[in-house]
C-alpha positions as CSV (number, residue, x, y, z in Angstrom):
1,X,-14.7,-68.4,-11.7
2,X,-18.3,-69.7,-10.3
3,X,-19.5,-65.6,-10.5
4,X,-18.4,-65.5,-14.0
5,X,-20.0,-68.6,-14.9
6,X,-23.1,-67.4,-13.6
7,X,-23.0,-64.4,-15.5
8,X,-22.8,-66.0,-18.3
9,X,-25.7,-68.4,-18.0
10,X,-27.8,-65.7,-16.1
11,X,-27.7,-67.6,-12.9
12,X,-29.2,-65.6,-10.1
13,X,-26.6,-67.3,-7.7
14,X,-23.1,-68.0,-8.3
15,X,-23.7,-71.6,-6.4
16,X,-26.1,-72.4,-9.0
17,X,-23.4,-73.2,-11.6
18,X,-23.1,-76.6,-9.5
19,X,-26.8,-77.6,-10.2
20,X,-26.2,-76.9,-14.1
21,X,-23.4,-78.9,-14.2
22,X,-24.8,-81.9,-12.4
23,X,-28.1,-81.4,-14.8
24,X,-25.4,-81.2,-18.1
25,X,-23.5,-84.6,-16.8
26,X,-26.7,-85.8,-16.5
27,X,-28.1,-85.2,-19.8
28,X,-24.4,-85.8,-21.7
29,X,-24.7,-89.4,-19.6
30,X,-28.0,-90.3,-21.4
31,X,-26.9,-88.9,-24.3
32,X,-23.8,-91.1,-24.9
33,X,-26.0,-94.0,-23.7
34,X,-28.7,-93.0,-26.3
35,X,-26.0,-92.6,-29.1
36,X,-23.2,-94.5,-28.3
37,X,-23.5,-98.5,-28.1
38,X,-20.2,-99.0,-26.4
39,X,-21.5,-96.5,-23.6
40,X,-24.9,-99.0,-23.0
41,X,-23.6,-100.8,-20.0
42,X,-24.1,-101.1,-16.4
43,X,-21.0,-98.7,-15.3
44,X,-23.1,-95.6,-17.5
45,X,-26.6,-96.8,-16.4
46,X,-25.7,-96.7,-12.7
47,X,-23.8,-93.1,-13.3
48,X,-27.4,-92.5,-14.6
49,X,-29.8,-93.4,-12.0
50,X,-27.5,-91.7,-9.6
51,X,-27.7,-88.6,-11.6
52,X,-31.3,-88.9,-12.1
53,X,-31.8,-88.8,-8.4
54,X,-29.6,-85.5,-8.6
55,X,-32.3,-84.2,-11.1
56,X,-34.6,-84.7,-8.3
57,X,-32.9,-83.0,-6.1
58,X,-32.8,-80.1,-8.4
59,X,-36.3,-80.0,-9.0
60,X,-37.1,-79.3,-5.3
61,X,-34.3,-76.8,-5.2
62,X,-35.3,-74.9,-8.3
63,X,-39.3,-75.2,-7.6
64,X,-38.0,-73.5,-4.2
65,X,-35.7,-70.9,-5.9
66,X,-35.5,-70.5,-9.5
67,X,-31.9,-70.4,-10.6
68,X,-32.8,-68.0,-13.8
69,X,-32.6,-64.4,-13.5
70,X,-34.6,-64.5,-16.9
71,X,-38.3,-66.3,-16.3
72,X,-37.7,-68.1,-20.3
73,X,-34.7,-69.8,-19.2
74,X,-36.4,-70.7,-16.1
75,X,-39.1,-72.8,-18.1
76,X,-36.8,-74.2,-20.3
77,X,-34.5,-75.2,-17.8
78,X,-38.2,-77.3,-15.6
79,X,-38.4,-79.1,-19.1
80,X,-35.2,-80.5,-19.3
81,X,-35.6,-81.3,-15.4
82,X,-38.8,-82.6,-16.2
83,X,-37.9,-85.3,-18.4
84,X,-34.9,-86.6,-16.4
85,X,-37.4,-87.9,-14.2
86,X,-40.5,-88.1,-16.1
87,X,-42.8,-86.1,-14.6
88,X,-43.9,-82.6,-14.8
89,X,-41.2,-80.3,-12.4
90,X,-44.5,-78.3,-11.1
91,X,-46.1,-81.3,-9.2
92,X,-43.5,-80.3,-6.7
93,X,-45.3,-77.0,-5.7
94,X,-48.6,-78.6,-4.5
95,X,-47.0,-81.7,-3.8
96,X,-44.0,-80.6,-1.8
97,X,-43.8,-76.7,-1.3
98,X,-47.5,-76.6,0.1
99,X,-48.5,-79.8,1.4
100,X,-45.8,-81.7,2.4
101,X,-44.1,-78.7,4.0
102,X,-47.0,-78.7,6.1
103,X,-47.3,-82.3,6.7
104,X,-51.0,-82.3,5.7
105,X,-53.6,-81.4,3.0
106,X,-56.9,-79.7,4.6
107,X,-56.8,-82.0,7.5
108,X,-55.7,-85.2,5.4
109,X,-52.2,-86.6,5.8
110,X,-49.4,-85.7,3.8
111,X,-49.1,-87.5,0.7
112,X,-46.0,-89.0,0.8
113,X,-46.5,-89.4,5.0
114,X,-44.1,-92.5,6.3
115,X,-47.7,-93.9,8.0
116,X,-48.7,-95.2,4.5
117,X,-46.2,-98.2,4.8
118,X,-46.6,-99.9,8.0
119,X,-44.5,-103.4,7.3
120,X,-42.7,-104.7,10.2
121,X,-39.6,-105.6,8.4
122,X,-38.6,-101.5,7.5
123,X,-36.5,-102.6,4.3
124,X,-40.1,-103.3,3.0
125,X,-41.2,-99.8,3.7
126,X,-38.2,-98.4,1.8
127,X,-38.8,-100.5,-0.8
128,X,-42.6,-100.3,-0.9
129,X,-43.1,-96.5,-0.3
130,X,-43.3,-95.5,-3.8
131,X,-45.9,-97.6,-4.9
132,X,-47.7,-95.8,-2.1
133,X,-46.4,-92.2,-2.1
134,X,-46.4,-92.2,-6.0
135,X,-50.2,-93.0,-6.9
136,X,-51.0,-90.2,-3.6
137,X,-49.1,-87.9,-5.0
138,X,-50.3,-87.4,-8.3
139,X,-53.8,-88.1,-7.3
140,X,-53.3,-85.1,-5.1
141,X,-51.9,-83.0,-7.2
142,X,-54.9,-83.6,-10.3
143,X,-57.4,-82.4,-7.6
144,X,-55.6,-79.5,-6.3
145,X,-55.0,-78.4,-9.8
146,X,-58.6,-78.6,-10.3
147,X,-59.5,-76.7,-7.1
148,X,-56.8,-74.2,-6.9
149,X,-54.1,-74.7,-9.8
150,X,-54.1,-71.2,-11.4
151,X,-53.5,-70.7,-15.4
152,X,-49.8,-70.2,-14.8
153,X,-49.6,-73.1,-12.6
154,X,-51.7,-75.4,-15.3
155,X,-49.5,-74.3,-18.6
156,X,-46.3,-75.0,-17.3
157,X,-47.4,-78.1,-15.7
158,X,-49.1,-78.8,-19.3
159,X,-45.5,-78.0,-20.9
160,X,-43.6,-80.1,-18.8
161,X,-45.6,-83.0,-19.3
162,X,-45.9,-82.5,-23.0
163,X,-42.0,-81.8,-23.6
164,X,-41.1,-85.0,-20.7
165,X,-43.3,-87.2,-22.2
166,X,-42.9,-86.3,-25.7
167,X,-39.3,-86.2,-26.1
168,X,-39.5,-90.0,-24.3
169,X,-42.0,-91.2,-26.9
170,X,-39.9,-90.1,-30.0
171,X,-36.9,-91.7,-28.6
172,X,-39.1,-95.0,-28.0
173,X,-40.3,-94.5,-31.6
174,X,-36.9,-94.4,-33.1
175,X,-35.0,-97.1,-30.6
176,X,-37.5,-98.8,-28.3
177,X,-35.2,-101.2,-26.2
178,X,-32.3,-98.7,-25.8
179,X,-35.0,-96.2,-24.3
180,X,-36.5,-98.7,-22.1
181,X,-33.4,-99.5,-20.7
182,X,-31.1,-96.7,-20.9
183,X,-33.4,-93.9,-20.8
184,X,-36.7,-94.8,-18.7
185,X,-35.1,-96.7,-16.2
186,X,-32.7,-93.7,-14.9
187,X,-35.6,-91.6,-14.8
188,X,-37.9,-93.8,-13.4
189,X,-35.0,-94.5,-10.7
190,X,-34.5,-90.7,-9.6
191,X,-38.5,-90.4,-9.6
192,X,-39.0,-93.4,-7.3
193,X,-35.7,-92.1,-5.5
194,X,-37.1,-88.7,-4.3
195,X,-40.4,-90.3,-2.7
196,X,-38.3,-92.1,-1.0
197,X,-36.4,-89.5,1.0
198,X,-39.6,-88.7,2.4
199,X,-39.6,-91.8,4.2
200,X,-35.9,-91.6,5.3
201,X,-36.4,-88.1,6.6
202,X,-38.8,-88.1,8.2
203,X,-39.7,-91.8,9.7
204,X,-39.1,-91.8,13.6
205,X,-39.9,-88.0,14.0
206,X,-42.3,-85.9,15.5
207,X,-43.9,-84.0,12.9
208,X,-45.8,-82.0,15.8
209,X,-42.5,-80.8,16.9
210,X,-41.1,-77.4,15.9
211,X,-37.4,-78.8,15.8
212,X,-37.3,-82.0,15.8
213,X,-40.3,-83.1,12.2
214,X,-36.8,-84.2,10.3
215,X,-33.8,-86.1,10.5
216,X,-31.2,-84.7,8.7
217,X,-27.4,-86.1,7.4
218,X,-24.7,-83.3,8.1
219,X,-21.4,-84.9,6.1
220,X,-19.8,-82.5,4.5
221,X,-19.0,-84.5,0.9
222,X,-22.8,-85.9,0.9
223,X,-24.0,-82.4,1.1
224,X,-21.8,-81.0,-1.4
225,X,-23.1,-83.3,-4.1
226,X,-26.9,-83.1,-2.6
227,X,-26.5,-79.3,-3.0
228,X,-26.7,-79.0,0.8
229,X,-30.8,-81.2,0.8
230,X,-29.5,-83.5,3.9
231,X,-30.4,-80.4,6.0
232,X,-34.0,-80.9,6.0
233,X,-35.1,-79.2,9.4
234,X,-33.8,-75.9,8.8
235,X,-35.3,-76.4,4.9
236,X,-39.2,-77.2,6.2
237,X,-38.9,-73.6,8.7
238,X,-37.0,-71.6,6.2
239,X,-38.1,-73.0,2.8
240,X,-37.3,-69.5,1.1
241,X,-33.5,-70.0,2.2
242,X,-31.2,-70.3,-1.2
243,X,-29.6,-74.3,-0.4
244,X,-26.5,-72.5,-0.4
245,X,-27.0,-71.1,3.1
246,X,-28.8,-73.2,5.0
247,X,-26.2,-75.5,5.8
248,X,-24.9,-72.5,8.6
249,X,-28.5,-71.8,9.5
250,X,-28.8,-75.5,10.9
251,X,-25.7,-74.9,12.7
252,X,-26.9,-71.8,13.9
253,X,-30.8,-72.3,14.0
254,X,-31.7,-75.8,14.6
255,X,-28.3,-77.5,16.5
256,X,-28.7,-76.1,19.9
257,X,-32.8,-76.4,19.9
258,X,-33.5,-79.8,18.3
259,X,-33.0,-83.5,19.1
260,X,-29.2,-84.8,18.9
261,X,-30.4,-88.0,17.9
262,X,-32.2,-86.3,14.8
263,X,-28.7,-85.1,13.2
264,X,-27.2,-87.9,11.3
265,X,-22.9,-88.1,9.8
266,X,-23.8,-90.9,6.9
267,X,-26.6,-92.0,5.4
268,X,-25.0,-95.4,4.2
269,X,-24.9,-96.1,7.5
270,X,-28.2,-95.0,8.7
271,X,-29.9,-96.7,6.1
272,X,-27.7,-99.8,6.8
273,X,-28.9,-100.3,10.3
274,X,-32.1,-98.7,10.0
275,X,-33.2,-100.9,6.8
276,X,-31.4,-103.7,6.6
277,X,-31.3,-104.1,10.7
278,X,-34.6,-102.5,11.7
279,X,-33.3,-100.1,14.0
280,X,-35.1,-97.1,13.9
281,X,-33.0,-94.5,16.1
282,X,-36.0,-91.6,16.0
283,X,-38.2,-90.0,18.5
284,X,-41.4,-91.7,18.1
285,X,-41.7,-95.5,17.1
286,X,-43.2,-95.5,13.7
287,X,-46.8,-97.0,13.0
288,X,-46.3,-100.7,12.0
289,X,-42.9,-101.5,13.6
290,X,-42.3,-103.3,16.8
291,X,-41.6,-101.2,19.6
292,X,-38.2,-103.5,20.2
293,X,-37.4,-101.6,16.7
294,X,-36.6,-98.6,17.7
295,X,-33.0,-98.2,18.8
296,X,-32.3,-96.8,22.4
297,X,-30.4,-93.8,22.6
298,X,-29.7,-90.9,25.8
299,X,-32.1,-88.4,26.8
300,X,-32.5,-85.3,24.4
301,X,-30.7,-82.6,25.0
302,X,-33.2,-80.4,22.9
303,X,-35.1,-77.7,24.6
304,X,-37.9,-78.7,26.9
305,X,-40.4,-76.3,24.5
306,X,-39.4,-78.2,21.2
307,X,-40.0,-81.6,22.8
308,X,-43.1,-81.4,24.9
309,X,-44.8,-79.7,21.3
């Protein structure tokens, strides 16, 4: 059934049919919201912001590995992206797939780096991040687009914005408060979401380390919806790995060479006691926490060459 679907809509992969759905429930969500005033409640909006983080998630897969055999669909497909979260899908190439992959910008530190929140209460730095990692970002990505963008690079990024941004203003023009509420906030959610996995991955790690730069969350359900983006070790050395795949290649790759304490089963629970209790179960203590934050655990069983790095 999933090969057939993606012959129909052109997919390149057959596991790509789950990203268009999520991005269709998505869309149909806002729509009925938009549309339908029985639908405006908070049951729908939270269905929304949850989704909208999902459209995250997409962009980074698709700005990774186009699901669109034909290069049209492709663009079409980073518009529709773009405005579930309200800004332009090809920020995520200089943003993500070049600097933050390797955890710097010419000798400056990653934009969206956990060191750029340094409360001592960690719920703060959850909370807080975006306002940091956000105005970075962008800022970033203006001057690399200046330096280096190429004409490809700067049209879609100029169609992006213009459909994102444009399709947002006509529905503010023709039902202001219903937009606010029911459309901007979801984006704005999934947006703010995405930043904030950078924090949650990678705070408490060693970024120097081969193996052990990311923390990852292995359940099986949470990477079924996450389209397999809780593997995040195995994604920074292979980024050209389809998401389909690399749940096996941690298994295979990063399991036996990287830090037990590094592989986590739910991130409700590690956000519980790493946010709300300030225990930071991680490698290194993060800058601006407490040492007494970090949460004790056994000695690494990871090889000696991916923990002395």
């Amino acid at each position: 059934m999933k090969s057939a679907a993606a012959t129909v809509l052109g997919l390149k992969h057959p596991a790509d049919v789950r990203q268009v759905g999520i991005i269709s429930t998505y869309m149909a969500v806002l729509a009925a919201m938009y549309l339908v005033p029985s639908c405006r409640n908070l049951f729908f909006l939270a269905a929304a912001c949850y989704l909208s983080f999902l459209n995250a998630v997409v962009i980074h897969n698709t700005m990774h590995k186009p699901p669109f055999k034909a290069r049209p669909l492709n663009s079409v497909w980073r518009w529709v992206l773009s405005f579930g979260n309200l800004y332009p899908a090809s920020a995520n190439v200089p943003s993500h797939n070049l600097v933050h992959h390797t955890f710097d910008d010419e000798g400056q530190p990653d934009w969206a780096s956990p060191d750029h929140v340094r409360f001592r209460f960690n719920l703060l730095n959850l909370l807080h991040f975006p306002n940091v990692a956000g105005p970075n970002t962008f800022d970033g990505v203006s001057r690399w687009a200046k330096r280096k963008g190429r004409g490809r690079f700067r049209a879609h990024y100029r169609n992006e914005m213009i459909f994102a941004f444009g399709l947002t203003t006509v529905l503010l023009a023709l039902d202001f408060w219903t937009t606010l509420f029911f459309i901007i906030v979801p984006q704005l959610y999934g947006a703010r979401g995405i930043l904030r996995i950078n924090l949650i991955q990678h705070q408490g790690a060693d970024i120097e380390s081969k193996w052990n730069h990311s923390r990852n969350f292995v359940g099986r359900a949470f990477n079924w919806v996450m389209c397999n983006n809780g593997y995040h070790t195995i994604h920074h050395n292979q980024p050209n790995v389809h998401w389909s795949e690399i749940d096996a290649l941690h298994e295979r790759e990063c399991v036996p060479r990287m830090d037990p304490r590094l592989d986590e089963k739910s991130m409700v629970l590690y956000l519980l006691r790493t946010f709300f209790l300030g225990r930071v179960r991680g490698l290194v203590t993060p800058r601006g926490l407490p040492e007494t934050a970090m949460e004790s655990a056994p000695p690494s069983t990871a090889t000696a060459e991916s923990v002395s790095r």
